[in-house]
N, C-alpha and C positions, 0 to 999 in steps of 0.2 A: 584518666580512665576510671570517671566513675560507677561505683554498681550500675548504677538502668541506665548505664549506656554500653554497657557489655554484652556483646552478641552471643557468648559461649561462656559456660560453664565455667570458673578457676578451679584449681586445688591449689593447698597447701602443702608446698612440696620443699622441704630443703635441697636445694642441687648448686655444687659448686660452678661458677660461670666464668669465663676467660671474658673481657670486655676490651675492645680496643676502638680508641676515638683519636679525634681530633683538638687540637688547641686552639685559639683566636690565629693563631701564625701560622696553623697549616703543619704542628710540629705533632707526629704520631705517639699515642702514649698507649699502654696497657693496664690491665691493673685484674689481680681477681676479687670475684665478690661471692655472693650466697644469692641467689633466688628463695622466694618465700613464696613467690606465688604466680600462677604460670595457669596459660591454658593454650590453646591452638592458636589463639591470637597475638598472644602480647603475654607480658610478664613484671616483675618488679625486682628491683634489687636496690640497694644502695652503691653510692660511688663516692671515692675519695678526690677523685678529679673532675674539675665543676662540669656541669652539664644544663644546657638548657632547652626547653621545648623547639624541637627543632634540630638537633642534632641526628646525625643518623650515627649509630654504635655498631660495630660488628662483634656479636656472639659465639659463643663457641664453650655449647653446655648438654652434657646426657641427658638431653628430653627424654622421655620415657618416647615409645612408637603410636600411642594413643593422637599424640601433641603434635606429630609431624607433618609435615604436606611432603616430605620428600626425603630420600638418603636415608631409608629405613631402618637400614642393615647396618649404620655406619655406628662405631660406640661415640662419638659426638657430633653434633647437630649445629653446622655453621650455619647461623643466618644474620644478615643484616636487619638492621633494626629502626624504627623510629620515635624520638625520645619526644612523646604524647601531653606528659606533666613530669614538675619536680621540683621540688618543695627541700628544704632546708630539716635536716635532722644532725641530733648530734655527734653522730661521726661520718656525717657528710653529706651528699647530695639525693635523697630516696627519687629515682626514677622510674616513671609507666614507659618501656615501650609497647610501640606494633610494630609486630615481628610484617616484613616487606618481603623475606625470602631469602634464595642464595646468590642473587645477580643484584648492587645495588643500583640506587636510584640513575638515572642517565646523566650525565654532568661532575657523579662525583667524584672520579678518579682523579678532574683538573680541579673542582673545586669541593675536596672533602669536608672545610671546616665552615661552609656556609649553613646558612639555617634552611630547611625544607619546609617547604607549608603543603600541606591537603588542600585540596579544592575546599572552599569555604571557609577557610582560616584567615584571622585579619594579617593585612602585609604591613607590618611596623616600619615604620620609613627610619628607625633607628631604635636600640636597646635604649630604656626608662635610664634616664642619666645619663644618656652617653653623646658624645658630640660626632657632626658628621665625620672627622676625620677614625673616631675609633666606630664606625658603624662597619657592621657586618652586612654580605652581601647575600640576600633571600631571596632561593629558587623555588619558583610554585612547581611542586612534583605534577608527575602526571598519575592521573588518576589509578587508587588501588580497588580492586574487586576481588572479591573471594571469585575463583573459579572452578567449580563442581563438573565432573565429567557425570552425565547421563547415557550412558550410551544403551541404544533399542535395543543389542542385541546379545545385552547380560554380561558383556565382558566387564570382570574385574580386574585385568593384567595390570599390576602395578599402583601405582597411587593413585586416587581420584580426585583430588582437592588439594590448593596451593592459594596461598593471597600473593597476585601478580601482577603487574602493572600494566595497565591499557595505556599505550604509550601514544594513540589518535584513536578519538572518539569521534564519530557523528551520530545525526538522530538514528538510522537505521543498521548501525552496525560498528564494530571496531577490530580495532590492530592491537591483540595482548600478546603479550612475552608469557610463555611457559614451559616449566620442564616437564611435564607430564607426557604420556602414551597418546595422541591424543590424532586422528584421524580424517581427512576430509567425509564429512557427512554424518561424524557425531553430532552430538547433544551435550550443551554445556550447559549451565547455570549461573548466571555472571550475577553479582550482589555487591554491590558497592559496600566500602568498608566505611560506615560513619553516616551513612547517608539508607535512605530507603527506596531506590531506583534498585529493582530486579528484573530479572527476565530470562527464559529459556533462548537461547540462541544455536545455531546452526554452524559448524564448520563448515567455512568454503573454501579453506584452502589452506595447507600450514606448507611454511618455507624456513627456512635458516637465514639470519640477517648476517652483515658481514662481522658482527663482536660472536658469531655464532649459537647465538641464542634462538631459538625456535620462534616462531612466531606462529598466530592464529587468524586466521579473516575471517571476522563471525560477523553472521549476520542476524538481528534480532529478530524474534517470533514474537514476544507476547506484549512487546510496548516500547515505545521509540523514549532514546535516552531524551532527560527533562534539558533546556537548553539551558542550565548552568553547569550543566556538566560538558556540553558543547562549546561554549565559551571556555572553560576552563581549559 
């Protein structure tokens, strides 16, 4: 997560954070840390338990309400996470994630301890030293977009903005998971996270899937998604 690739703002914030990952074996650990630096997007902390680009973390840290997309009221802020960069320090592993939300990625409850890639991330056919028998197995997530509610008609009921996963893309429209207030025949703003594909799009329809998670039928207004994000 370097500077000019940062979409939002940081602060420098000490907040203590609950971390809880996975091992190469699928075996759950916790551990707490200190955040130094945090914004709506993503955050940093160190970890004592190794971690690498690719892991998803689940958080559980007093965002301030500025930082939130969701659970406003709540005195801590679960989200899951995705570990961006991490670099070696000397007591232990300094981690960038991007903060994904409070539903993780699809796939991870059977397979927590795989690596996740972004659309555009190279897919390592195995870890630098490592032979195929200790390779780990890497899932290409689906697509994250920040999604911004516009709505025509000034309602501000409840939160407006969440980074959430467009779980099928095509050129003229997609299927996003959101917890948001969020209405057939609103106005959203879909902005890919890492990438420069925008556009105002249209609710056409919101349902509840069977894990219960709300879903969106948006259909794009102001530019048809690029085709690698289509392929992706």
């Amino acid at each position: 997560m370097s500077e000019e690739r940062r979409q939002r703002p940081r602060l420098g914030l000490t907040l203590p954070v609950r971390v809880s990952g996975f091992d190469d074996q699928g075996r759950q650990w916790t551990e707490m840390s200190t955040v130094q630096d945090v914004s709506a997007s993503g955050a940093s902390f160190v970890l004592k338990h190794p971690a690498v680009r690719g892991n998803v973390l689940h958080l559980l840290v007093p965002l301030p309400k500025r930082f939130r997309s969701y659970d406003l009221g709540d005195a801590s802020y679960h989200v899951y996470s995705l570990v961006r960069s991490a670099r070696g320090v000397p007591d232990g592993t300094r981690v960038g994630v991007l903060f994904l939300g409070k539903h993780p990625p699809r796939g991870f409850e059977k397979e927590p301890a795989a690596i996740y890639l972004l659309p555009g991330d190279p897919d390592p056919s195995r870890p630098p030293g490592g032979t195929p028998e200790d390779r780990r197995e890497h899932r290409r997530l689906d697509i994250f977009v920040n999604l911004v509610v516009k709505r025509l008609d000034g309602r501000t009921d409840g939160a407006t903005e969440e980074r959430t996963i467009a779980e099928n893309i095509g050129r003229g429209g997609a299927r996003v998971l959101t917890s948001l207030l969020v209405l057939a025949g609103d106005v959203v703003l879909v902005e890919e996270v890492d990438g420069d594909f925008s556009t105002r799009a249209e609710v056409r329809n919101v349902y509840v899937g069977p894990d219960h998670v709300p879903r969106l039928c948006l259909h794009f207004l102001d530019a048809e998604a690029p085709p690698r994000l289509v392929s992706a």
